[in-house]
C-alpha angles and dihedrals in degrees: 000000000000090000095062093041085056078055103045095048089036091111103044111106092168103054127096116190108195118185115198127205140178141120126289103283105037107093102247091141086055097039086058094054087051097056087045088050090048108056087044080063094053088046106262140110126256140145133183128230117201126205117187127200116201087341089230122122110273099024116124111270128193118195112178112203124190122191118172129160088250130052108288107216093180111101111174125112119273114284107158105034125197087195140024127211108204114186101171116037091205079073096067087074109049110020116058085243081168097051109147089349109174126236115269091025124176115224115196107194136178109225150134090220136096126276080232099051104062120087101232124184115260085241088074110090099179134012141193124198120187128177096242093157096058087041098056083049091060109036100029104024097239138055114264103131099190098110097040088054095048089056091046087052093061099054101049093048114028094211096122127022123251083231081058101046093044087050093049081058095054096051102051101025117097102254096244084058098038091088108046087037093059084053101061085044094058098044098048078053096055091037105049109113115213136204132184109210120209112220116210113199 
């Protein structure tokens, strides 16, 4: 199956599949409405699609986001992602966190570690780790990380603008969250550490 879809999405240039995952809780679903809002902004298309596991705080959750310049009429999950959104790093063991990843992916993760430190695939060709955990501590009091990763998306891919993403926010946040939540999303977007990787084949 993955190797027709390679085939099927060979020629788009446009298109940018995004697969989110994280834990119940942390606001992956949301996240994901914040990335689509964002690049409307911006002027594309886009659209999420969320998949839930057992729907209970702390179970694994997938949300698959597309934005293009032109109408996307695909609507399947993400299968072949050109970036990963990882909001819990105890994800990257037992769940295939890397499954169909593209040559030349982006990864997006929340941890306290090194860029150095974590085993990529060599399809991964940069990756940006910020440490959204500690900053929802600090600047919502508790540690829901969607709004820090989607910053911090911003940043390691350029595909949508931080104006964008901190408008989005303000648009679909309830107004007594919007201000502390655009300022996690700035400052996963001033704290993300990035690395290119240099693949030698």
């Amino acid at each position: 199956m993955l190797q027709k879809l390679r085939l099927r999405y060979a020629g788009s240039e446009k298109i940018k599949e995004i697969r989110l995952s994280g834990r119940g809780g942390q606001g992956i679903v949301i996240a994901s409405e914040i990335i689509v809002h964002a690049a409307m902004i911006d002027g594309l298309y886009g659209h999420s699609i969320p998949s839930f596991g057992t729907e209970r705080r702390g179970s694994p959750v997938l949300s698959s986001v597309r934005i293009d310049d032109r109408p996307i009429r695909e609507k399947t999950l993400v299968y072949l992602p050109d970036c990963i959104i990882a909001s819990d790093p105890t994800l990257l063991g037992p769940a295939n966190v890397f499954a169909g990843i593209r040559e030349g992916a982006i990864m997006v993760l929340n941890s306290s570690r090194e860029i150095e430190s974590v085993d990529l695939p060599p399809q991964i060709t940069r990756v940006g780790i910020v440490n959204a955990t500690k900053i929802a501590f600090k600047t919502l009091g508790i540690p829901v990380t969607n709004t820090v990763m989607v910053g911090a998306f911003a940043v390691a891919t350029g595909w949508v603008r931080v104006s964008s993403t901190i408008e989005a926010i303000r648009r679909l946040m309830p107004a007594e969250l919007v201000e502390k939540n655009v300022e996690a999303s700035r400052r996963g977007a001033e704290e993300i550490r990035i690395l290119d990787i240099r693949r030698d084949h």
